[in-house]
PDB file with one MODEL, atoms N, CA, C and O in Angstrom:
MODEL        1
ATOM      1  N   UNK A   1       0.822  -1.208   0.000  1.00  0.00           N
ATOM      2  CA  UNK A   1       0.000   0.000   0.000  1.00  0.00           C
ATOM      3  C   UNK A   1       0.861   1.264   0.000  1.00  0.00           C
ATOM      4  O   UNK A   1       0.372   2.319  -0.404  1.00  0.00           O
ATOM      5  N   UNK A   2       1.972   1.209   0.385  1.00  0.00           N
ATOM      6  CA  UNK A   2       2.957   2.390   0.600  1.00  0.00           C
ATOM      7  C   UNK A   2       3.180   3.253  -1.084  1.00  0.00           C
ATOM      8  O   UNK A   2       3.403   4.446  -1.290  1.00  0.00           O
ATOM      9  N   UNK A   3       3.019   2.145  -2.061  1.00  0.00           N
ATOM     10  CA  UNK A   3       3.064   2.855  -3.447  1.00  0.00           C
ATOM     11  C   UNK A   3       2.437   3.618  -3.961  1.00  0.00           C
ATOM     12  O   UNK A   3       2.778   4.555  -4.683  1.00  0.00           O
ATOM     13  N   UNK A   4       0.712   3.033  -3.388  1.00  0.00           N
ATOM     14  CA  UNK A   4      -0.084   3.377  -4.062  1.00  0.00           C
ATOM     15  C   UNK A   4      -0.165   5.061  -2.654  1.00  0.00           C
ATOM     16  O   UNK A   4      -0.474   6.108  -3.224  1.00  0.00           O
ATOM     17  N   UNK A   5       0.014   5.161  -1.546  1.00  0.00           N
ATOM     18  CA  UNK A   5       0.041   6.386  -0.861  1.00  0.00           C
ATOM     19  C   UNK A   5       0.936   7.298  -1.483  1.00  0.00           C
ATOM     20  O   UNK A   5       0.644   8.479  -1.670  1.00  0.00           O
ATOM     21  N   UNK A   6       2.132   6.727  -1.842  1.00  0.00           N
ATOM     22  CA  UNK A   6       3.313   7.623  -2.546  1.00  0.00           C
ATOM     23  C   UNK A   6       2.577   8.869  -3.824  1.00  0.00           C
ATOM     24  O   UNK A   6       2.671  10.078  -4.034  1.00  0.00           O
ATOM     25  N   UNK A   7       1.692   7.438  -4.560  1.00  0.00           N
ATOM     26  CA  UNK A   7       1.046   8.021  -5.963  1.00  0.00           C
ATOM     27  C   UNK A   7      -0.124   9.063  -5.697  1.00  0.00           C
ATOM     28  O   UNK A   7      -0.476   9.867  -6.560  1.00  0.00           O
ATOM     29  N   UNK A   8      -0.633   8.995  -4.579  1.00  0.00           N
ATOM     30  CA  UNK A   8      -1.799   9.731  -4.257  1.00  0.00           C
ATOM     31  C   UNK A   8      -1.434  10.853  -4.027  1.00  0.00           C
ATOM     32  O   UNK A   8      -2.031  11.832  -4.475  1.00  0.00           O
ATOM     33  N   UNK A   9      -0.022  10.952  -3.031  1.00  0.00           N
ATOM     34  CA  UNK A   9       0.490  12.291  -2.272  1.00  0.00           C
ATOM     35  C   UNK A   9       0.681  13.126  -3.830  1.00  0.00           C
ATOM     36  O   UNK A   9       0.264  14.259  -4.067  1.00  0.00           O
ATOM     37  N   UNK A  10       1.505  12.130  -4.891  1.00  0.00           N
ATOM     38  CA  UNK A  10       1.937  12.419  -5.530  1.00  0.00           C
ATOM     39  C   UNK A  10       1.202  13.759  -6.924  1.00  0.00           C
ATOM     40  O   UNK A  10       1.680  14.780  -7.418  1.00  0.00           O
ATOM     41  N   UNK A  11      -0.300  12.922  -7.129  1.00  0.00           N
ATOM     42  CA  UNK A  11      -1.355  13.407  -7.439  1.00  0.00           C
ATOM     43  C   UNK A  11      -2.092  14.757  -6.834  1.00  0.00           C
ATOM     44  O   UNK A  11      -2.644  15.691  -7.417  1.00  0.00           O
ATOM     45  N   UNK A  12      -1.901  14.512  -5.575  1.00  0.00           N
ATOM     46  CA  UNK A  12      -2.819  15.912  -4.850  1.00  0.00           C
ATOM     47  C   UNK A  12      -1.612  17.181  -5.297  1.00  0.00           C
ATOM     48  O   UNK A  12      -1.739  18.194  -5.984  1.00  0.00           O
ATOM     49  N   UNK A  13      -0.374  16.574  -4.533  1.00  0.00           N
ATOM     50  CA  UNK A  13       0.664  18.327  -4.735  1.00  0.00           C
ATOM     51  C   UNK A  13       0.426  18.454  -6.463  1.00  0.00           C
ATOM     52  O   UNK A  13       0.217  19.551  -6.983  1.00  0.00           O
ATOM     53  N   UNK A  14       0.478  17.420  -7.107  1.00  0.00           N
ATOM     54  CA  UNK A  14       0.487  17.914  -8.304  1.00  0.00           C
ATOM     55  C   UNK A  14      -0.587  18.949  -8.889  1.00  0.00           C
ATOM     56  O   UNK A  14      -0.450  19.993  -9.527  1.00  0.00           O
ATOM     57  N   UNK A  15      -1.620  18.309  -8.462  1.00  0.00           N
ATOM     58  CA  UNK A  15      -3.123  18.943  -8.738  1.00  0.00           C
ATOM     59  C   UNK A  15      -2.893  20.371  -7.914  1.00  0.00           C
ATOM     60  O   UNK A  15      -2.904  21.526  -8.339  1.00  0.00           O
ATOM     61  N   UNK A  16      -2.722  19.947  -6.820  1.00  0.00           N
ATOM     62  CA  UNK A  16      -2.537  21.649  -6.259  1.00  0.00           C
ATOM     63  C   UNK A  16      -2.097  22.742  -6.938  1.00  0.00           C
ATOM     64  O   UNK A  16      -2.653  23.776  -7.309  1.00  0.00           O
ATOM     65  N   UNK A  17      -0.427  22.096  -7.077  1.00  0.00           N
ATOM     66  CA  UNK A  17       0.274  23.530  -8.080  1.00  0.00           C
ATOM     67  C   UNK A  17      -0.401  23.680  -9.179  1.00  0.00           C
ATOM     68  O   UNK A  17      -0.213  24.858  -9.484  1.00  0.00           O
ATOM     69  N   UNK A  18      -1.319  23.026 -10.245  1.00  0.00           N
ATOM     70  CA  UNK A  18      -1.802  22.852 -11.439  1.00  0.00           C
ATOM     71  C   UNK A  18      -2.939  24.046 -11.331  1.00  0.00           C
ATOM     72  O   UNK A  18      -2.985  24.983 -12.128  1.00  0.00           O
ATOM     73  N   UNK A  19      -3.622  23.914 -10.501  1.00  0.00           N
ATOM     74  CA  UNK A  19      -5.254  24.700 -10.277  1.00  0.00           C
ATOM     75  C   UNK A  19      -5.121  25.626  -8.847  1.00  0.00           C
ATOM     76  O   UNK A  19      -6.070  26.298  -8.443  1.00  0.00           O
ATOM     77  N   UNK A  20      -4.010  25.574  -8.248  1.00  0.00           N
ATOM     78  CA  UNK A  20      -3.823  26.359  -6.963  1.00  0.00           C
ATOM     79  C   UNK A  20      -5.126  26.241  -6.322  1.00  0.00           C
ATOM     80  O   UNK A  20      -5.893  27.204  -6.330  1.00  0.00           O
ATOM     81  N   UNK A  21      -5.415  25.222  -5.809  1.00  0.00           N
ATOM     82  CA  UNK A  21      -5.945  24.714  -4.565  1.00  0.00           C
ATOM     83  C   UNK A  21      -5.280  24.389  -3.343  1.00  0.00           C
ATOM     84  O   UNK A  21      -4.145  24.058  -3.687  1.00  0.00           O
ATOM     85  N   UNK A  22      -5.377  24.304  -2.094  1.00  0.00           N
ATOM     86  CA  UNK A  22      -4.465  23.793  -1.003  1.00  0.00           C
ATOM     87  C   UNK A  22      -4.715  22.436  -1.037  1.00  0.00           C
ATOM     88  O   UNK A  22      -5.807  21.919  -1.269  1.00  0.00           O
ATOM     89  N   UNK A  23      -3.608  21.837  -0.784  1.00  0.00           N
ATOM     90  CA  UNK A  23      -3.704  20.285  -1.092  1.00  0.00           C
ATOM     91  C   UNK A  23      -4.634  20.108   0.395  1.00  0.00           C
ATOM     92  O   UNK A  23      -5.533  19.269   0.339  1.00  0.00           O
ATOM     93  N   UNK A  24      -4.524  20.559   1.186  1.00  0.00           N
ATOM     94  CA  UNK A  24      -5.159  20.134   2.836  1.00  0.00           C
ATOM     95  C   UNK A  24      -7.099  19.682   1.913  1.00  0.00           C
ATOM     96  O   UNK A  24      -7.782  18.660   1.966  1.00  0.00           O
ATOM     97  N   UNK A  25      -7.278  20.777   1.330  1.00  0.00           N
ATOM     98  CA  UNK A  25      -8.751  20.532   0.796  1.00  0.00           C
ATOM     99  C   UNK A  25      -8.773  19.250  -0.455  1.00  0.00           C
ATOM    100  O   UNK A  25      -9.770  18.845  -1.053  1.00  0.00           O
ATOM    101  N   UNK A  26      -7.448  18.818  -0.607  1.00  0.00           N
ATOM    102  CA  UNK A  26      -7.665  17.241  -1.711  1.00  0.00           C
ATOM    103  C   UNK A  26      -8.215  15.983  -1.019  1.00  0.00           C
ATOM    104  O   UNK A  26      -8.585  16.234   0.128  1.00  0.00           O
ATOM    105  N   UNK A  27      -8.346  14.925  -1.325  1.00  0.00           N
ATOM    106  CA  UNK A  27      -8.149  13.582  -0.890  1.00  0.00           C
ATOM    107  C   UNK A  27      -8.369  12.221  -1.897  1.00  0.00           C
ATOM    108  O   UNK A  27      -8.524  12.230  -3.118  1.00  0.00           O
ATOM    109  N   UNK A  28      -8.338  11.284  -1.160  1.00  0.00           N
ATOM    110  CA  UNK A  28      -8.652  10.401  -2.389  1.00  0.00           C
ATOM    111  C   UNK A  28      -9.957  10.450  -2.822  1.00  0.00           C
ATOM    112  O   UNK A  28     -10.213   9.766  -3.813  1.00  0.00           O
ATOM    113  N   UNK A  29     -11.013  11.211  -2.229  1.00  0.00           N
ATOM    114  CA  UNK A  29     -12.175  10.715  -2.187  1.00  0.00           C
ATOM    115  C   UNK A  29     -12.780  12.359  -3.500  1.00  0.00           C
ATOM    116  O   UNK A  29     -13.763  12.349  -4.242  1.00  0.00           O
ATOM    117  N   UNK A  30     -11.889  13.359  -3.341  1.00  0.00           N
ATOM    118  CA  UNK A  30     -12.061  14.727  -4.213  1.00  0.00           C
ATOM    119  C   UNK A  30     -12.378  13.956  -6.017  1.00  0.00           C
ATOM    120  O   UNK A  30     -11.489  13.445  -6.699  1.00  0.00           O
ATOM    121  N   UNK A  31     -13.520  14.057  -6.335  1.00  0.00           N
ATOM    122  CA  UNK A  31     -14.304  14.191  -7.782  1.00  0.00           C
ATOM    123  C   UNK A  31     -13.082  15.152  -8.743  1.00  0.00           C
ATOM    124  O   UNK A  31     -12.802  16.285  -8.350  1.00  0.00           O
ATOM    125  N   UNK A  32     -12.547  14.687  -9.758  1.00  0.00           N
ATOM    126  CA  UNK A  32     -12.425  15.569 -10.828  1.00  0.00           C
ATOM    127  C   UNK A  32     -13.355  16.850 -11.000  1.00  0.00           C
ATOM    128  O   UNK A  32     -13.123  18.029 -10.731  1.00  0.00           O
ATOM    129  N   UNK A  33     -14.641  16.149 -11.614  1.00  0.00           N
ATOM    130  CA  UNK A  33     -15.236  17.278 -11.782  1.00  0.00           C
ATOM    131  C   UNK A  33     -15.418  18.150 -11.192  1.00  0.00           C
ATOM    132  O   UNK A  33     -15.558  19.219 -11.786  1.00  0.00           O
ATOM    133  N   UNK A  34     -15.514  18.098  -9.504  1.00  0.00           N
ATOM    134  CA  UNK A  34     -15.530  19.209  -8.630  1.00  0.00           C
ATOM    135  C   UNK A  34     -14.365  19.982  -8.751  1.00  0.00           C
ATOM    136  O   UNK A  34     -14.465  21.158  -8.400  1.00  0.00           O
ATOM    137  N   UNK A  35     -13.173  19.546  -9.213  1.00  0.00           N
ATOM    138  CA  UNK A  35     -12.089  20.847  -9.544  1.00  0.00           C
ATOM    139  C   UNK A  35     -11.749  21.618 -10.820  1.00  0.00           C
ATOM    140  O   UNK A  35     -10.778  22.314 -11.118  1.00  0.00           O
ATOM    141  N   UNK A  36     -13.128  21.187 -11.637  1.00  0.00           N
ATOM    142  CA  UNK A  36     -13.086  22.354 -13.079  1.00  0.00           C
ATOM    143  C   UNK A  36     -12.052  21.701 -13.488  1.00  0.00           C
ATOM    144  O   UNK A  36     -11.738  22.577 -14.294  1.00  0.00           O
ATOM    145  N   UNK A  37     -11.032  20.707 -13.670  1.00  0.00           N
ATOM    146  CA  UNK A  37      -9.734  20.950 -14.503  1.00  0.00           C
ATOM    147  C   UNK A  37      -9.924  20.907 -16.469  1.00  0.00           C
ATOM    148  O   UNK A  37     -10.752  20.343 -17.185  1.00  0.00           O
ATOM    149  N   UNK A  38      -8.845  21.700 -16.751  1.00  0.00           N
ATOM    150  CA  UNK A  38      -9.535  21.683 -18.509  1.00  0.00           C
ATOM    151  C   UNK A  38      -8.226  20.814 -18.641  1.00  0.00           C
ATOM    152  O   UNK A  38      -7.237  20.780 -17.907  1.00  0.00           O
ATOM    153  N   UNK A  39      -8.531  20.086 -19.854  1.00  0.00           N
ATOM    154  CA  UNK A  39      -7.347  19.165 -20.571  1.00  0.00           C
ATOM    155  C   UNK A  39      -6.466  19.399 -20.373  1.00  0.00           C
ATOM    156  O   UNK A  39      -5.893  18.398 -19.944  1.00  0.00           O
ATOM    157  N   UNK A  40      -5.435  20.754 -20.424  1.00  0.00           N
ATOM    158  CA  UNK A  40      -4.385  21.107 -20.092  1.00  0.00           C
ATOM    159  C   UNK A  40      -3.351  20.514 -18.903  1.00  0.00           C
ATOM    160  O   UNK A  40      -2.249  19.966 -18.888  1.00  0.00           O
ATOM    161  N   UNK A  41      -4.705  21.097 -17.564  1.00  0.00           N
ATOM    162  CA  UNK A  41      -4.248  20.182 -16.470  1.00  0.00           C
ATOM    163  C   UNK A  41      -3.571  18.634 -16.328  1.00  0.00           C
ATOM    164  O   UNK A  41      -2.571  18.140 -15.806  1.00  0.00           O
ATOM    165  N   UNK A  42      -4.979  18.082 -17.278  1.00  0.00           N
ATOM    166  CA  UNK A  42      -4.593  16.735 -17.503  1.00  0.00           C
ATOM    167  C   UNK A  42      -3.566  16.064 -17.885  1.00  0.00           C
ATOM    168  O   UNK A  42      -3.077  14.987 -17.546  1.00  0.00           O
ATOM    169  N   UNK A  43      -3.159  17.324 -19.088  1.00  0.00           N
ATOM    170  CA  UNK A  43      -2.362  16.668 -19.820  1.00  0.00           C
ATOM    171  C   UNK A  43      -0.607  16.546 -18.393  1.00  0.00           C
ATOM    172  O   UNK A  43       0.132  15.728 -17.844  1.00  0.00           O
ATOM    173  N   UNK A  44      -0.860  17.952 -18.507  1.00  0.00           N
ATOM    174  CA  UNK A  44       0.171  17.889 -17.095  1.00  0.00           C
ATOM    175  C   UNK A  44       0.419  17.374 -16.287  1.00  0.00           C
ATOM    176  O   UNK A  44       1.500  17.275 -15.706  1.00  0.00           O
ATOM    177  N   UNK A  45      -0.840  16.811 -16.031  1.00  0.00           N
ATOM    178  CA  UNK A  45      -0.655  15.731 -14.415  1.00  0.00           C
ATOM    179  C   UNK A  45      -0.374  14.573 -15.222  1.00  0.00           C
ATOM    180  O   UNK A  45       0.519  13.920 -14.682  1.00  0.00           O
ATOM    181  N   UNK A  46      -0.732  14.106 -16.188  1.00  0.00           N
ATOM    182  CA  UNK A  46      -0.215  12.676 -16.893  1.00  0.00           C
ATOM    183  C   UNK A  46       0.922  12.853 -16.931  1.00  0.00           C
ATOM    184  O   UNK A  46       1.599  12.053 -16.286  1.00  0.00           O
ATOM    185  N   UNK A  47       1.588  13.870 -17.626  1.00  0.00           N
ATOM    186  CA  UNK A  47       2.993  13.983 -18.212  1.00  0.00           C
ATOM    187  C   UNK A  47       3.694  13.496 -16.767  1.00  0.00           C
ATOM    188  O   UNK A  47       4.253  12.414 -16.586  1.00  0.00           O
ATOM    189  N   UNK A  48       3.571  14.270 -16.059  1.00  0.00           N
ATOM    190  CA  UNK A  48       4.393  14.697 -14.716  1.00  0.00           C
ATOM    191  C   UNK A  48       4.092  13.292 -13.951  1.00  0.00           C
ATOM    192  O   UNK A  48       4.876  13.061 -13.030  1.00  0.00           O
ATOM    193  N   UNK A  49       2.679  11.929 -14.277  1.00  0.00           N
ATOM    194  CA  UNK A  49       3.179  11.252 -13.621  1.00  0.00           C
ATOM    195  C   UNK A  49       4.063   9.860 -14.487  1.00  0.00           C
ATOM    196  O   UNK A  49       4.504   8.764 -14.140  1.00  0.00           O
ATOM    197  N   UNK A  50       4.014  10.498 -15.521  1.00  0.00           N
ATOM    198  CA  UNK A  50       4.828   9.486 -16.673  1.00  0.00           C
ATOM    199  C   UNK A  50       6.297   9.617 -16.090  1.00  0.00           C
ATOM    200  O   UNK A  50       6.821   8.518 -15.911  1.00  0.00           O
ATOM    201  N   UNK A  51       7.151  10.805 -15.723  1.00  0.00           N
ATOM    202  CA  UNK A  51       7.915  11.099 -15.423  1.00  0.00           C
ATOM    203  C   UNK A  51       8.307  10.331 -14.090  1.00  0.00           C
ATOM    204  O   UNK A  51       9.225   9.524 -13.938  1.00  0.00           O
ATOM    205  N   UNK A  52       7.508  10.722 -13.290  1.00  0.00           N
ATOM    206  CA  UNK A  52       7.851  10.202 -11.717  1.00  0.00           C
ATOM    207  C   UNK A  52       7.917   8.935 -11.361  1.00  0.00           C
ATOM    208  O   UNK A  52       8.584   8.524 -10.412  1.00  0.00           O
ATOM    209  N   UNK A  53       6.832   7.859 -12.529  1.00  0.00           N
ATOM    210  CA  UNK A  53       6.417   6.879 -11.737  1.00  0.00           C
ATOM    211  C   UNK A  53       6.716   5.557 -13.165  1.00  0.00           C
ATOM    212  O   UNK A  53       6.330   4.390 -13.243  1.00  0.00           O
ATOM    213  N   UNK A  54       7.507   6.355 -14.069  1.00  0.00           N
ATOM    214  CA  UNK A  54       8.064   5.604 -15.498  1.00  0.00           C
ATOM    215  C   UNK A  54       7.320   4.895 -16.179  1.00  0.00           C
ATOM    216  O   UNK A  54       7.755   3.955 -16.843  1.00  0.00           O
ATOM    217  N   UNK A  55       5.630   5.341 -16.112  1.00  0.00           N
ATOM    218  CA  UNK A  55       5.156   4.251 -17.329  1.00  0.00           C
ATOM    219  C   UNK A  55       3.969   5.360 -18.187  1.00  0.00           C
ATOM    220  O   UNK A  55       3.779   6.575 -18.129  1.00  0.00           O
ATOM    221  N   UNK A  56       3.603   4.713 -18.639  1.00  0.00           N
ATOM    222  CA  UNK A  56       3.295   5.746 -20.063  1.00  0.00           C
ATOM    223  C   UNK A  56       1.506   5.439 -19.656  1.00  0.00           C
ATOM    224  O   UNK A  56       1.027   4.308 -19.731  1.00  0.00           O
ATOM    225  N   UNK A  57       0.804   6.499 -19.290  1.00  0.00           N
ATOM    226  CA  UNK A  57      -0.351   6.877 -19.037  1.00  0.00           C
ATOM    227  C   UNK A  57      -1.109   7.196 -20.081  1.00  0.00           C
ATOM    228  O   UNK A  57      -0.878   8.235 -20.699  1.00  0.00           O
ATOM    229  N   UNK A  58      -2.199   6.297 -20.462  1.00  0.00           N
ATOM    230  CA  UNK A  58      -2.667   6.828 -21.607  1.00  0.00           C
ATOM    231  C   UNK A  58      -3.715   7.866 -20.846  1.00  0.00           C
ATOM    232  O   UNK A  58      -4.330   7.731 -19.788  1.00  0.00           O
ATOM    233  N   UNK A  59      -3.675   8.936 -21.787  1.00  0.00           N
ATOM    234  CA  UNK A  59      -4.646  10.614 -21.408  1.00  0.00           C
ATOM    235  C   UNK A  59      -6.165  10.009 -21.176  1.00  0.00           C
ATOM    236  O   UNK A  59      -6.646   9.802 -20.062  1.00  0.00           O
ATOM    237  N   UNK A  60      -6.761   9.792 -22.300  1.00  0.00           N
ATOM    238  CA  UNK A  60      -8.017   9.528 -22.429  1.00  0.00           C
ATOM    239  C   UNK A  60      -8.947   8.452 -21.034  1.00  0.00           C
ATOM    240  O   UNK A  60     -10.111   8.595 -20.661  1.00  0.00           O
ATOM    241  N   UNK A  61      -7.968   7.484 -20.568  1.00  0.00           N
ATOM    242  CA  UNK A  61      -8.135   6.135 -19.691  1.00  0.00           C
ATOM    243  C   UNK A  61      -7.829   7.105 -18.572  1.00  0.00           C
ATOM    244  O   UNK A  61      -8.524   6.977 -17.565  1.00  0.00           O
ATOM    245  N   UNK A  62      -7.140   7.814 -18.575  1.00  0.00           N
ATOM    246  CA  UNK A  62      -6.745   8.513 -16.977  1.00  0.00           C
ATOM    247  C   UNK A  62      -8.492   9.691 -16.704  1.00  0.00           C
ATOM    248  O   UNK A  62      -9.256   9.975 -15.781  1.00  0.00           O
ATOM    249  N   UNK A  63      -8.320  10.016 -18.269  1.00  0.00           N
ATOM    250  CA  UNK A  63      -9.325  11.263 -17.920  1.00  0.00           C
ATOM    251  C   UNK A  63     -11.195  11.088 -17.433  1.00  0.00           C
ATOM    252  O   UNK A  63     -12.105  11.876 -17.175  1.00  0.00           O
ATOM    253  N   UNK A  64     -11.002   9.264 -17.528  1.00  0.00           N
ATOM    254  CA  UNK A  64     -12.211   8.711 -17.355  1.00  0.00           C
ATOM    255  C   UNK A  64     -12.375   8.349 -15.671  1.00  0.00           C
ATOM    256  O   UNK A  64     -13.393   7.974 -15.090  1.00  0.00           O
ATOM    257  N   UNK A  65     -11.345   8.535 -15.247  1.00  0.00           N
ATOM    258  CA  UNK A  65     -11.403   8.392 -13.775  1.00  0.00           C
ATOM    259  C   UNK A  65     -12.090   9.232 -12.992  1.00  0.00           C
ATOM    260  O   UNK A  65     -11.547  10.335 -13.053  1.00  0.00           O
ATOM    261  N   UNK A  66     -13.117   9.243 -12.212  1.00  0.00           N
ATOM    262  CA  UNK A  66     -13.801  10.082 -11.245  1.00  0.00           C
ATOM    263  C   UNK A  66     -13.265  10.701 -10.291  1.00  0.00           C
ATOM    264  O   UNK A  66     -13.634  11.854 -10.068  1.00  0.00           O
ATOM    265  N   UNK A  67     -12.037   9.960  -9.311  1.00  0.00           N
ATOM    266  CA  UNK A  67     -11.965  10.571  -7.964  1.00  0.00           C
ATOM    267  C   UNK A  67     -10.430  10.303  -8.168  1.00  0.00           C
ATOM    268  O   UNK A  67     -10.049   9.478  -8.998  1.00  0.00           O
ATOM    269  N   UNK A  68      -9.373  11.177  -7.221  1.00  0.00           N
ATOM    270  CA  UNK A  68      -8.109  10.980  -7.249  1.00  0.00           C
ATOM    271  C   UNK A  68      -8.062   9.623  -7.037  1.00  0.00           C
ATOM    272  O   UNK A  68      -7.746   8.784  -7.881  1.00  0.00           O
ATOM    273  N   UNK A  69      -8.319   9.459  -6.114  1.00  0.00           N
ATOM    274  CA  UNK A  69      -8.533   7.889  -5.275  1.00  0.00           C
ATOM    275  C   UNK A  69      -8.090   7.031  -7.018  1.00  0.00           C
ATOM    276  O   UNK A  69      -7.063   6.710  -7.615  1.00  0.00           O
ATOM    277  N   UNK A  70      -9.168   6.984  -7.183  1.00  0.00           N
ATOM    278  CA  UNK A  70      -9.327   5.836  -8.783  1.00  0.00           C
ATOM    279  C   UNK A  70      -7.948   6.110  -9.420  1.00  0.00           C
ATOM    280  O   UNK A  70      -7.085   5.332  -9.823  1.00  0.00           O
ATOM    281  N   UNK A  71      -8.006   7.412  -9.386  1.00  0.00           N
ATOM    282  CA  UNK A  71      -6.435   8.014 -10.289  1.00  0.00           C
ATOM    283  C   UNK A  71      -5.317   7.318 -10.034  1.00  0.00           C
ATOM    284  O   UNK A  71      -4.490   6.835 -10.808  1.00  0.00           O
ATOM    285  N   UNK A  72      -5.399   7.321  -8.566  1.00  0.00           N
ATOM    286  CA  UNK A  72      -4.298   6.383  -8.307  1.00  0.00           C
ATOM    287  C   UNK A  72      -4.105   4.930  -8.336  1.00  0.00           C
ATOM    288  O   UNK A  72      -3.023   4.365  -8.492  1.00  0.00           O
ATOM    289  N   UNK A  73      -5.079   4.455  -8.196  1.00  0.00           N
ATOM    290  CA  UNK A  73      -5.375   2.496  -8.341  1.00  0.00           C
ATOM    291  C   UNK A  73      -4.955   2.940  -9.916  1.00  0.00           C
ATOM    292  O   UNK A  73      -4.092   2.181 -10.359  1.00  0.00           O
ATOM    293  N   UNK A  74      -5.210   3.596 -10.506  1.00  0.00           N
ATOM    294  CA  UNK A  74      -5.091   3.434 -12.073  1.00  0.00           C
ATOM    295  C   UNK A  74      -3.899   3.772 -12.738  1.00  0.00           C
ATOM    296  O   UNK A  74      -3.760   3.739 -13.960  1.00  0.00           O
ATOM    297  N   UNK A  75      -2.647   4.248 -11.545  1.00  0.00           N
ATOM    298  CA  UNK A  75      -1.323   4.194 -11.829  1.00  0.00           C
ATOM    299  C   UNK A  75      -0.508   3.486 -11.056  1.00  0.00           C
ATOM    300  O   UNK A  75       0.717   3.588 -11.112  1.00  0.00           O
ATOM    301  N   UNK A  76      -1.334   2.468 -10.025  1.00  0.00           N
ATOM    302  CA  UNK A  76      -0.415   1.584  -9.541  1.00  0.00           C
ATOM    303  C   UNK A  76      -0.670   0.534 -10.623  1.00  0.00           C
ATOM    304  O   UNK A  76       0.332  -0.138 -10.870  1.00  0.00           O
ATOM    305  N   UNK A  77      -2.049   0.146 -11.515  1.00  0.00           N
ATOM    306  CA  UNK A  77      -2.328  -1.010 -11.776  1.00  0.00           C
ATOM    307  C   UNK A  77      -1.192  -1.051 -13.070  1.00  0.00           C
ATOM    308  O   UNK A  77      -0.771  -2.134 -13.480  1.00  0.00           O
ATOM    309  N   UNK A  78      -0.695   0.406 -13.732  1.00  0.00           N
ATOM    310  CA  UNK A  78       0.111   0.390 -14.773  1.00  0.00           C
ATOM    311  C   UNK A  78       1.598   0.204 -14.402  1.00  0.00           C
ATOM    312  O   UNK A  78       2.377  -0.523 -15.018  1.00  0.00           O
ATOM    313  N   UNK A  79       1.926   1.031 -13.203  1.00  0.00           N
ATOM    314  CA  UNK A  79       3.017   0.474 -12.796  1.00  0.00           C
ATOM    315  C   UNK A  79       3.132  -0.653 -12.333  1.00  0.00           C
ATOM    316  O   UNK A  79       4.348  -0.830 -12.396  1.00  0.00           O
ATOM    317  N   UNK A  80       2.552  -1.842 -11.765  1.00  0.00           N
ATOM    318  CA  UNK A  80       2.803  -3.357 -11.990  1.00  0.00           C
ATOM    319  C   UNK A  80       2.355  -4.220 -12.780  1.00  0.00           C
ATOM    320  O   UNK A  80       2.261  -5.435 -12.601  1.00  0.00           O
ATOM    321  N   UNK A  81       1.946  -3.334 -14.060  1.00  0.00           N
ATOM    322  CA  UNK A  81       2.189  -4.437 -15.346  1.00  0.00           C
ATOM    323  C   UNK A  81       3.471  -4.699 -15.924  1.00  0.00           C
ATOM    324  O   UNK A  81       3.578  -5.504 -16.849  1.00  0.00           O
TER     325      UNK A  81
ENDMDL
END
């Protein structure tokens, strides 16, 4: 479980600096849609976790995710393929 906490922390600061929200108001349980993000964001937070976490995020499969929470099961499940 320590990976998938790593990926979450990893997700909220990201999202934070992206939309300047305080991460204190994220969690796993925070809706996409409740934070307005436009593609841009997305694309950013994919990039940035392609980078961190070395596997290649497809945009579209990430952008179908509802809650950080999911976001993250959905980059541990790629990082242990």
């Amino acid at each position: 479980m320590e990976e998938r906490d790593e990926i979450l922390e990893a997700i909220i600061k990201r999202i934070s600096m992206l939309i300047g929200v305080d991460e204190a108001s994220l969690s796993e349980e925070t809706e996409f849609e409740s934070l307005e993000m436009k593609s841009v964001n997305y694309s950013q937070l994919t990039t940035y976790l392609e980078d961190e976490c070395d596997v290649e995020v497809p945009f579209m499969e990430f952008k179908r995710k509802a809650t950080i929470g999911e976001a993250a099961d959905y980059i541990v499940e790629l990082v242990e393929e």
